[in-house]
Each structure stands twice: as C-alpha cells, then as structure tokens.
N, C-alpha and C positions, 0 to 999 in steps of 0.2 A: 504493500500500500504506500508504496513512496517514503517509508518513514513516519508516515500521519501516526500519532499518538492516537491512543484508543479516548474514542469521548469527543476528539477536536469534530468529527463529522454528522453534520446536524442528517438525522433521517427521517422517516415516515412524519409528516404530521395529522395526527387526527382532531379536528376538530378545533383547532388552534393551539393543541397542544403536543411539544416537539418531543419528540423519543429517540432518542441514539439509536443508529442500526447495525448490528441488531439491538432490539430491546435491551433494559436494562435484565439481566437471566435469572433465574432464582440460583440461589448457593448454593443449594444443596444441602441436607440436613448428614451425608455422611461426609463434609469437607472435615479436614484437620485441619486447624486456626492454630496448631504451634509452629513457632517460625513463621508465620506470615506478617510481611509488615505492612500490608491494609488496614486502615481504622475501621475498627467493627464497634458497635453499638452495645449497648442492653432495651431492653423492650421500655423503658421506662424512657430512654434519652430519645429512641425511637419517635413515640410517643409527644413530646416537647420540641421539636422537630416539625413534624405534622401538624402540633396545633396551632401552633400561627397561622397557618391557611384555612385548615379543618377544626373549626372551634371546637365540634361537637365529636369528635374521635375521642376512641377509646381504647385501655390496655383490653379489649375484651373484646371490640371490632376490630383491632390487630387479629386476636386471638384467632377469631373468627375468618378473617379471609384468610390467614397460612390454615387453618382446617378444611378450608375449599379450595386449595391448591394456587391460590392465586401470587401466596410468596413462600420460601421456604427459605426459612435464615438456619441457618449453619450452627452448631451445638458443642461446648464444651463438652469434655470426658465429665462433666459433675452436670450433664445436659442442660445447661442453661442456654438461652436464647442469645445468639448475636449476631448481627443483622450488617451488613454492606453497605457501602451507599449507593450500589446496584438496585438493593432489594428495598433501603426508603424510596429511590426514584421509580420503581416498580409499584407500591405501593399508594403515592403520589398521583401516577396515573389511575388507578384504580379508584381510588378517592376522587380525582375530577371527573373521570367519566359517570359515576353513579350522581354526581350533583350536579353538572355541566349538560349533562345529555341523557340524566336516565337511564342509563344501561344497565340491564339488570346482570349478575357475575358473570352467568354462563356467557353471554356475549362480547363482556371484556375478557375472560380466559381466551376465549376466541381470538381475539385483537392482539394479546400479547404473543400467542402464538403464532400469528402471520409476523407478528415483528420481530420473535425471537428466530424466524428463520429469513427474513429480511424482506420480506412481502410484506407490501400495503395492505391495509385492512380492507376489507369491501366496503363502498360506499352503500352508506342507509341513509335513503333520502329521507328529507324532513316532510312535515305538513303544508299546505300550500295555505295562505291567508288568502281570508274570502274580503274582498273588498267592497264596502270603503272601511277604513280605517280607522277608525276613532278612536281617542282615547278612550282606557279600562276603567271601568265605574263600575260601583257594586260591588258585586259575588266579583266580576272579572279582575277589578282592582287587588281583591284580599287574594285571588287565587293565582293572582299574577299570568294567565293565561290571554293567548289573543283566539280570536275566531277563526277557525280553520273547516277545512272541509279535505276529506281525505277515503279513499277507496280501503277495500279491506287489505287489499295486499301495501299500501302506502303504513297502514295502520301497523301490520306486520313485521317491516322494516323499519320506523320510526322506534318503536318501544322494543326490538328485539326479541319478539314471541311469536313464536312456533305456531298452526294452526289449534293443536293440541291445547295448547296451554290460552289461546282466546276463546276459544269454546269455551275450555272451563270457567273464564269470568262469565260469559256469556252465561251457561249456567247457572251461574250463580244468582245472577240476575244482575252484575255488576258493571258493566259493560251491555249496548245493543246498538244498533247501527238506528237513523234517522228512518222513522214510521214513515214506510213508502219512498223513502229517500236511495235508497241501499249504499248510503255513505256514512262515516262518522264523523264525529263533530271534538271541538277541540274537549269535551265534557271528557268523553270516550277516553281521547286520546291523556288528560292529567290524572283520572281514573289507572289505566291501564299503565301508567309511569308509576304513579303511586304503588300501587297494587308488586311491580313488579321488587320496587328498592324495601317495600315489607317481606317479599318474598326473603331475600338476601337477608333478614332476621327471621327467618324461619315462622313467618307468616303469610301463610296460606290463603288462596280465595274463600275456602269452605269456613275458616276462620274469623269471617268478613261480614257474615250474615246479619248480627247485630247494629251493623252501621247501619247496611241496604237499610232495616226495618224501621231504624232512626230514622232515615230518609225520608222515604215513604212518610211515616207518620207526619214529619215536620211538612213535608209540601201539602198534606190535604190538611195543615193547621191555615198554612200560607192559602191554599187555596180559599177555605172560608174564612178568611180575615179577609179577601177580598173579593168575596162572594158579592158583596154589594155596591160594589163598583160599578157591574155589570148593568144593572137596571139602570143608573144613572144619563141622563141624557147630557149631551156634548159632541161634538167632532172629535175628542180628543178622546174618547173614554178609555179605548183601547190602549192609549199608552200613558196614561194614569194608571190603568189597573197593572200595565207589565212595572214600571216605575216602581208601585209599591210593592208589587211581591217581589221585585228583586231588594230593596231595602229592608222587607222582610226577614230574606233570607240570608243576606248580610248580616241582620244584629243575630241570626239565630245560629250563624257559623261564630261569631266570636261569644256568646252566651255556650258555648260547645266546647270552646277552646278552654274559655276559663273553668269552667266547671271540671273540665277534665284534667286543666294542669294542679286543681285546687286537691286533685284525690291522688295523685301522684306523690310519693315521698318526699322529693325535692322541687315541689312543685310551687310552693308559696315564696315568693322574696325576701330576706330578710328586712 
C-alpha cells in the first residue's frame, strides 16, 4: 500500500459516517494482550469515552451488543474485559447507526460485515416527503417526524425488516398500510423504527400489546372530546375539529410520558 499507515485511508461512508476500510474488526476474545503495546481499555473507560456522544449508554448496553456479536474485546488470563480503539470505533458506529438511522442490530452486523471485508454496504433508500412542506406542529413537532409516503418494499429497506418480521407488527396490530391507500405513512414508518431499536433490548412486538390498547383507548377518548365539533356549523369545521384532536393528542402523549417516567426508579428529578 505505498507505505500508507493503517487508519490514514478514509473508506466506506455510510450515512455520513466515515469507517476505515476495512472496518474497525473485532479483537477477538482468544487474543493475548501480553506484550502488546496497543492501549486497550477497561469497560468502564470504555464507557466514559462513548458518553460524550451517547449520553444515555450503558456498562450493560456494552454488555449487550458484544453478546450479539456486534464487538468482541479481547480478555485477560483473570478474563476481564479490554477493548481496542478498533472495537470503541466499532462500537461508535453501532451507536450512530441505531440513533442516526434506526437500524435495528441484525442490519448493522450486516454493515460491519461488508466493511470488515471492504465492500460498501447496500444502499436502503429513505422515505420520500409528501409535499408541501410545512412546518411540525402537534403530535409531529413532539414526535419529531415529517410526512412521508412510502410503498411496502421502501418501508422494508428504510427500517431494515425482513417481510417476516413486518407481518409480525402487522399482526400485532402495530403497524398497517393507508385504508385503500396500499402505502404507509410516516406513523408506520416511526412505529416500525421504534419497535425495531426495542427489539435490540429484547423487546418484542407481542410484548407491545398494552401500548396498541392505550392507543386505541386514548383516540376514541380524542375522538368524543371532539365529537361535537362535528354538528357545528362553519366552513372551517373540519379543520377545527383535526386542530383539536391533534392538540389532544399532544397533551395526552406528554401526560404519558410523565406518568411513566414518575413510576420508573430514577424517574423523578432531584
């Protein structure tokens, strides 16, 4: 290679995020780290490292992705944990991709894999915005989502799920394509993102059924709170009555949130 230092050449980038080619490679858990003069880590400096970027990581979502193969740090003869700065850069990516783009693991194990042999990752197209454009208000504001519209096979490659595995939200009743439309909508599509990055905690669509029913329940609360909109006379009734059930359903997403971070352990501020 001319000489070039390993590192100096920038490769694949996905998604605006750049990965040495090949990938950063896992260690290996039978390396021997005597005599090696690499700076290797403990899970804890690891960890301290990562949260500048990833506030919300964890010694336990560490834990969690080397038990799904996504990194393997190399082990003392007294097998403690120590880690490369191959395998924080490996990590790193795995971290952006599940909060940058949704990926659920299997499809970044995927990704590392084409880079850990020097192939670009396949492109997954995004969802197409339905225009016009306007600013997020409401539900769209708190949910940070824009309007889209997207076939099932776009829907497919977007959130990285198998036909298998959208039936199942499907199923579930979690996920369903536009009545008569045979498209999905961006609803579908932050659904099916979410759904997947629970997955990665070992949360399941079947799992999920309690929300659905929350759901449910709170939009026929939404629905007769503006049951009487309807009767009212105006040119505008129609979008009075969308107006308030989406303000509705705004205060009834953050009355959700609080209620739910209040029964959490560390949920209350001090």
């Amino acid at each position: 290679m001319g000489g070039q230092r390993r590192g100096e050449r920038e490769g694949p980038t996905v998604s605006g995020f750049a990965a040495a080619s090949p990938a950063p490679r896992p260690s290996g858990p039978g390396r021997d780290l005597a005599g090696s003069g690499a700076k290797v880590l403990n899970i804890g400096q690891v960890l301290d490292r990562l949260r500048a970027d990833f506030a919300d990581i964890t010694l336990s979502k560490i834990r969690y992705l080397e038990a799904e193969g996504l990194v393997e740090p190399a082990r003392t003869s007294a097998n403690y944990r120590k880690y490369s700065a191959d395998d924080v850069a490996r990590l790193r990516y795995v971290l952006h991709a599940q909060r940058e783009r949704f990926l659920p693991l299997r499809v970044i194990k995927e990704e590392l894999s084409s880079l850990d042999r020097g192939d670009m990752p396949a492109h997954r197209p995004g969802p197409r915005a339905v225009p016009p454009h306007p600013a997020p208000a409401g539900l769209d504001a708190i949910l940070g989502v824009e309007r889209v519209r997207m076939s099932r096979r776009e829907l497919l490659a977007a959130v990285g799920l198998d036909e298998d595995e959208l039936a199942d939200l499907e199923r579930h009743g979690l996920v369903a394509p536009i009545a008569g439309g045979g498209y999905y909508d961006s609803d579908a599509l932050l659904v099916a993102r979410t759904v997947a990055l629970l997955a990665g905690h070992g949360v399941q669509a079947r799992h999920l059924r309690a929300a659905r029913t929350v759901a449910d329940r709170e939009a026929g609360l939404i629905e007769a709170a503006t049951a009487p909109l309807r009767g009212q006379r105006g040119g505008d009734n129609a979008g009075r009555q969308a107006e308030t059930a989406d303000e509705l359903a705004a205060l009834l997403v953050r009355l959700h949130a609080a209620l739910l971070r209040s029964r959490l352990p560390a949920g209350r501020p001090s």
